[in-house]
N, CA, C and O of each residue as an XYZ file, in Angstrom:
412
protein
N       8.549     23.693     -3.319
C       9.547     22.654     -3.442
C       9.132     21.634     -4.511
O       9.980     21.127     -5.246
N       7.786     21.322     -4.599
C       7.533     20.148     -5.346
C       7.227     21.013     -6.663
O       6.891     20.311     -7.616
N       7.259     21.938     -6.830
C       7.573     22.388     -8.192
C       8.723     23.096     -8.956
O       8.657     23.726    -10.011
N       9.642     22.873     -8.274
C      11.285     22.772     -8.705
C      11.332     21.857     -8.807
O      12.057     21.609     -9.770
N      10.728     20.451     -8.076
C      11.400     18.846     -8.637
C      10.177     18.534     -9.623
O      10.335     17.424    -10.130
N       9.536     18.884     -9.858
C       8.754     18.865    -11.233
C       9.488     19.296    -12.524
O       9.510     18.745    -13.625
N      10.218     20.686    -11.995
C      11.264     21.442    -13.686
C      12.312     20.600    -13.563
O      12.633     19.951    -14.558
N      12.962     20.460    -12.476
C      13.970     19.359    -12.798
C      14.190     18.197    -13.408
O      15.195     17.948    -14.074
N      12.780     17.049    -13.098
C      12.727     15.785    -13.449
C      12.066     16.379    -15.185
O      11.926     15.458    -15.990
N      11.803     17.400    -15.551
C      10.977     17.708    -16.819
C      12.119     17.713    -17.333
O      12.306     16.812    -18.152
N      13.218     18.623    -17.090
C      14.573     19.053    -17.914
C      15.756     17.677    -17.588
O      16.833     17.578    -18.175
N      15.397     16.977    -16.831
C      16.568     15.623    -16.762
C      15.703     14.546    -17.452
O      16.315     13.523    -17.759
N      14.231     14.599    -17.787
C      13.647     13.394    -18.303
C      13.659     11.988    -17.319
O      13.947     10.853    -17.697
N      13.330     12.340    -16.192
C      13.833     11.928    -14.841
C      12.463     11.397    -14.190
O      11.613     11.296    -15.075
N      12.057     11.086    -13.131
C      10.864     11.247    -12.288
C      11.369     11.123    -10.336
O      12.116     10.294     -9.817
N      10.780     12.029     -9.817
C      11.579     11.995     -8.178
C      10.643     10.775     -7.529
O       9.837     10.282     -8.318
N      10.658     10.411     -6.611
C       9.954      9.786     -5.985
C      10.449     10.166     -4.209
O      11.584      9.970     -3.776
N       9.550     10.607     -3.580
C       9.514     10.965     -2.155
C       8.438     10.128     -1.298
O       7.231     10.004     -1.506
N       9.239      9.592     -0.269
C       8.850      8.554      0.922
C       8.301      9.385      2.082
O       8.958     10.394      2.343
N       7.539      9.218      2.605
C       6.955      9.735      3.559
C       6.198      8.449      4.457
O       5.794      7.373      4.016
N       6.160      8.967      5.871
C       5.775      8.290      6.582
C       4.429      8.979      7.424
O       4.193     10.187      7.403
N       3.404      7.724      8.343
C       2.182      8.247      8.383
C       2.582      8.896     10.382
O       3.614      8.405     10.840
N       2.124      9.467     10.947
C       2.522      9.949     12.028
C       2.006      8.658     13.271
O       0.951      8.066     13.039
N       2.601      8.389     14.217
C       2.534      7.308     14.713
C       0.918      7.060     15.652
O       0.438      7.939     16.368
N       0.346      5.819     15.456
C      -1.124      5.543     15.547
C      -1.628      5.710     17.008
O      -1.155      5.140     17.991
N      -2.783      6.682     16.987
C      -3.164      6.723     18.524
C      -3.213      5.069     19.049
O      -2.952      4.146     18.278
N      -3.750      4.782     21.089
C      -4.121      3.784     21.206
C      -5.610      3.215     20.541
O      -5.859      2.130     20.016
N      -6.604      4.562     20.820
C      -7.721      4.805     20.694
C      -7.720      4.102     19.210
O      -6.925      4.457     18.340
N      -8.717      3.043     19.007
C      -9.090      2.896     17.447
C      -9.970      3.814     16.899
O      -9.823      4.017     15.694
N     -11.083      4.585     17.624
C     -11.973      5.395     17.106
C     -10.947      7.062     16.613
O     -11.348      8.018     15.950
N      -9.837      6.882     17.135
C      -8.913      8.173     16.975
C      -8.242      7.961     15.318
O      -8.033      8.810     14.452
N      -8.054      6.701     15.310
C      -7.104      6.190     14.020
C      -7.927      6.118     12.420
O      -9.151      6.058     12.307
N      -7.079      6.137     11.409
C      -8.168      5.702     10.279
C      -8.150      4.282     10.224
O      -9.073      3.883      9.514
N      -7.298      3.149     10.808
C      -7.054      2.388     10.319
C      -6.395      1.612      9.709
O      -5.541      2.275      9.119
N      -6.241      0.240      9.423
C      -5.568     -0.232      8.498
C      -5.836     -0.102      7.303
O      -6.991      0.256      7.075
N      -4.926     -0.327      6.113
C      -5.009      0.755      4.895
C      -6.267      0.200      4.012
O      -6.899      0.791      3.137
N      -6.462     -1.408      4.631
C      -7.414     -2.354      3.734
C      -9.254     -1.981      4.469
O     -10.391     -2.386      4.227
N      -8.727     -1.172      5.261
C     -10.851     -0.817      5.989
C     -10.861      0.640      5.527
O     -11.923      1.089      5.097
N      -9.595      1.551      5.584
C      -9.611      2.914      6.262
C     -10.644      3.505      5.040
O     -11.066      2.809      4.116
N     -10.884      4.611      5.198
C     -10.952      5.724      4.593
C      -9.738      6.393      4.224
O      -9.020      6.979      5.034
N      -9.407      6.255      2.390
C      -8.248      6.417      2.116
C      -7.665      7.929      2.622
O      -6.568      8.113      3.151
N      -8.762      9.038      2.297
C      -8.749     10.467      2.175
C      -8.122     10.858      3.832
O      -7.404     11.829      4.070
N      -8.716      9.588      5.119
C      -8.477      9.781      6.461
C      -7.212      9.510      6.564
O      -6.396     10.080      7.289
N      -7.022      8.553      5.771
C      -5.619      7.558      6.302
C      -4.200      8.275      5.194
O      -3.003      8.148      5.453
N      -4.534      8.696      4.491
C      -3.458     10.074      3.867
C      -3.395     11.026      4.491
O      -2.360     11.692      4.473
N      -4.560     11.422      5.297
C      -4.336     12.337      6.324
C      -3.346     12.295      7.695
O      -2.799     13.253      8.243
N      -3.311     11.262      7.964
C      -2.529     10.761      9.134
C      -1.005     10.992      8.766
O      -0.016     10.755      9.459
N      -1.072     11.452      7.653
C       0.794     11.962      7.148
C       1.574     13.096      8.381
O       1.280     14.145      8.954
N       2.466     12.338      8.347
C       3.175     13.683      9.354
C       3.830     14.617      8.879
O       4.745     14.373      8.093
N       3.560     15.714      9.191
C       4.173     16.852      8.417
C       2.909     17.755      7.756
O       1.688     17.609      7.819
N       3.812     18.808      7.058
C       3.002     19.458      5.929
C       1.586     18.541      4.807
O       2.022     17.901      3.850
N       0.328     18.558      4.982
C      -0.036     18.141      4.095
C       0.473     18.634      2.873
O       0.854     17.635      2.264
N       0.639     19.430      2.332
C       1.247     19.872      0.878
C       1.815     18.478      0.455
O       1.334     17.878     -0.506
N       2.783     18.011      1.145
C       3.502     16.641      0.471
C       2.668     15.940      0.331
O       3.366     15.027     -0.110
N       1.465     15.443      0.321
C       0.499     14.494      0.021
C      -0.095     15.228     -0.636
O       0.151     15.087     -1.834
N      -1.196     16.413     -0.265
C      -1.909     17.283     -1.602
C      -1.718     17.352     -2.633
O      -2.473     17.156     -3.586
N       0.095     17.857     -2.565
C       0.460     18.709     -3.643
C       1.012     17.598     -5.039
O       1.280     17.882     -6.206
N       1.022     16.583     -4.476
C       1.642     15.457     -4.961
C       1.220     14.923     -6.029
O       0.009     15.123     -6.126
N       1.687     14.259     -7.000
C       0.803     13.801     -8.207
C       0.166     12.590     -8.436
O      -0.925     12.346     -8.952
N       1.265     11.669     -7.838
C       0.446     10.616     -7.455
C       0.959      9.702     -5.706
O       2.034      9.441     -5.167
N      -0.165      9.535     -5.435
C      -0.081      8.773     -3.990
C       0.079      7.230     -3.530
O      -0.936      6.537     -3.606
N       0.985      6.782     -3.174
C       0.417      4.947     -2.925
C       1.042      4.678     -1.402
O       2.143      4.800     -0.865
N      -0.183      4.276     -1.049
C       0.024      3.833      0.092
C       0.538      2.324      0.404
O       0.485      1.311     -0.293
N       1.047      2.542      1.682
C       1.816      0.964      2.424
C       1.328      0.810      3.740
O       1.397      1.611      4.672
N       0.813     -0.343      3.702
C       0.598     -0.935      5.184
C       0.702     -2.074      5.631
O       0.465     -3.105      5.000
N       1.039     -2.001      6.676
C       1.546     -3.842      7.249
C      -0.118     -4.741      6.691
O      -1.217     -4.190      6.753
N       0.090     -6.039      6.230
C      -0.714     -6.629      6.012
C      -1.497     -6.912      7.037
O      -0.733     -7.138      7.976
N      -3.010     -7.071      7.521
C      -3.541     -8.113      8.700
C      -3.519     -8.807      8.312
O      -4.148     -9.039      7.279
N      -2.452     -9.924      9.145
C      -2.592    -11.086      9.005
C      -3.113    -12.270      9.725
O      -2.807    -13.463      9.707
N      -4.602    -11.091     10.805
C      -5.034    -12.154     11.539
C      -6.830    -12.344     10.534
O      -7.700    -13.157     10.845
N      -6.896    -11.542      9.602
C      -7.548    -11.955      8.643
C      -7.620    -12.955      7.563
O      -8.567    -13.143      6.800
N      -6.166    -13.747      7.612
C      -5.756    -14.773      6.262
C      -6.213    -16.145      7.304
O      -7.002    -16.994      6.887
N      -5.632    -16.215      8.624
C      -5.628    -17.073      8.657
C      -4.342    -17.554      8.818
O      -3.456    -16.730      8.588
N      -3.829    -19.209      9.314
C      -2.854    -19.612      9.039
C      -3.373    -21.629      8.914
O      -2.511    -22.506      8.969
N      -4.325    -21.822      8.811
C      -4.399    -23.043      8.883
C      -4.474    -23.254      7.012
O      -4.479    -22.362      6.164
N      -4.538    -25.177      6.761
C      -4.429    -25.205      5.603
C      -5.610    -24.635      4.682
O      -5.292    -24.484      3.502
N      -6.606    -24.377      4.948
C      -7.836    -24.130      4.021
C      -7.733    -22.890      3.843
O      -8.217    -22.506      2.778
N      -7.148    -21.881      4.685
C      -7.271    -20.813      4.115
C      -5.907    -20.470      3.233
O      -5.994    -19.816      2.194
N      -4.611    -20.978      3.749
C      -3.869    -20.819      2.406
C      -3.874    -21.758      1.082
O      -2.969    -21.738      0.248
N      -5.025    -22.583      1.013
C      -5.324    -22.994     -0.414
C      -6.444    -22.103     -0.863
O      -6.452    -21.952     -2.085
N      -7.533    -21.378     -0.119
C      -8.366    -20.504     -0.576
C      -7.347    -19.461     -0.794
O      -7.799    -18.928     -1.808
N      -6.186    -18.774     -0.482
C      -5.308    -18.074     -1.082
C      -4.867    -17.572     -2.561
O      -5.021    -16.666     -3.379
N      -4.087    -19.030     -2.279
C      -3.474    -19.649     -3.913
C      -4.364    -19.737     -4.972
O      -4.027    -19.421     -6.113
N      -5.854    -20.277     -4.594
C      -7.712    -20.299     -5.834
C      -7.066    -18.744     -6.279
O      -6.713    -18.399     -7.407
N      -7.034    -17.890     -4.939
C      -7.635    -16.645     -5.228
C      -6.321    -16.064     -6.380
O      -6.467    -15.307     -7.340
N      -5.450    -16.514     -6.038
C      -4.087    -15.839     -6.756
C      -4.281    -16.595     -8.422
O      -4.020    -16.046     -9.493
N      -4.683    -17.654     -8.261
C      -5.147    -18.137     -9.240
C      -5.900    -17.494    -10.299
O      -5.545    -17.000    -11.369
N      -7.320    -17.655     -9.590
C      -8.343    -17.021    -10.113
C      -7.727    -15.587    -10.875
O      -7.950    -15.501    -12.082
N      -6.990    -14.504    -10.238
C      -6.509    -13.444    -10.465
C      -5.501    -13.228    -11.508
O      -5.297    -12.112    -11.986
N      -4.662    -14.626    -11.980
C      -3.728    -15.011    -13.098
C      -2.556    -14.604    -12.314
O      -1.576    -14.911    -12.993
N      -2.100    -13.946    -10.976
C      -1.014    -13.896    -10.523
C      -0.193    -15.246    -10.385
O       0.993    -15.021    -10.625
N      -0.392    -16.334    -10.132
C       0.370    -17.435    -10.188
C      -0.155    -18.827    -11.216
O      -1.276    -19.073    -11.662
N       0.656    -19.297    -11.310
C      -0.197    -20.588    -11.905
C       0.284    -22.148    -11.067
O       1.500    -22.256    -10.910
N      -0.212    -22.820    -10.764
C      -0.068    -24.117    -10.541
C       0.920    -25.262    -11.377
O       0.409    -25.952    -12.259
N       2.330    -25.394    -11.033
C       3.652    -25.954    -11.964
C       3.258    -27.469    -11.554
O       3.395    -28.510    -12.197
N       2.646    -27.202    -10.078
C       2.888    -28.794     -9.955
C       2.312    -29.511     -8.140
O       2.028    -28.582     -7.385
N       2.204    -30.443     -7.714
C       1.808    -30.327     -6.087
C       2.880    -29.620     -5.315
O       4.083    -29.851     -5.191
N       2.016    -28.598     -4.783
C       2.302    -27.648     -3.794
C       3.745    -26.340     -4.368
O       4.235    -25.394     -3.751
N       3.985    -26.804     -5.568
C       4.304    -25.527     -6.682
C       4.065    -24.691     -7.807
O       3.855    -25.121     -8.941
N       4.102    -23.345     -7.440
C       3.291    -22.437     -8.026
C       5.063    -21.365     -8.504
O       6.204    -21.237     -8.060
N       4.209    -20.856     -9.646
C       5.137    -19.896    -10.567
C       4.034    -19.304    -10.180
O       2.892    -19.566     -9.800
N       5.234    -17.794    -10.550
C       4.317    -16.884    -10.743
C       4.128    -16.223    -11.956
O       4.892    -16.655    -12.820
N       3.147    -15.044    -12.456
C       3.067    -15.208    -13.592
C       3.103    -13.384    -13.718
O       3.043    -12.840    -14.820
């Protein structure tokens, strides 16, 4: 299959893009790979439901996962250590107090 939508997107000058989802997470954490920001990527592509072929065979892979967001924090110091960091990174810049563009 994924090499008929390879001749296709070659002869339309096209590119497919296919969604897939990961199969739903044991209770057990020692069963799971994880969230996508600890896992073992190779484990946590594994957790695909279905045929691996659609992940193997695939050309390129990107994964999605709910953010932890009991790692950020919600008080003020850690969303100004945030914004440093978005900073630091050139993703936003500082317009003005307590407004940020992004960049």
């Amino acid at each position: 299959m994924l090499t008929q939508f390879r001749l296709l997107t070659r002869d339309c000058g096209t590119a497919t893009l296919f969604s897939h989802h990961r199969r739903k997470q044991p209770r057990k954490a020692d069963e799971s790979a994880g969230p996508l920001e600890s896992a073992n990527l190779r484990q946590w592509f594994q957790d695909a439901r279905g045929a691996s072929a659609l992940i193997n065979a695939s050309d390129v892979r990107l994964g999605v996962d709910e953010p932890d967001i009991s790692a950020y924090g919600r008080a003020d110091q850690a969303t100004t250590n945030f914004l440093k960091h978005c900073i630091d990174l050139h993703l936003v810049r500082k317009a003005g107090r307590g407004c940020y563009e992004k960049l």
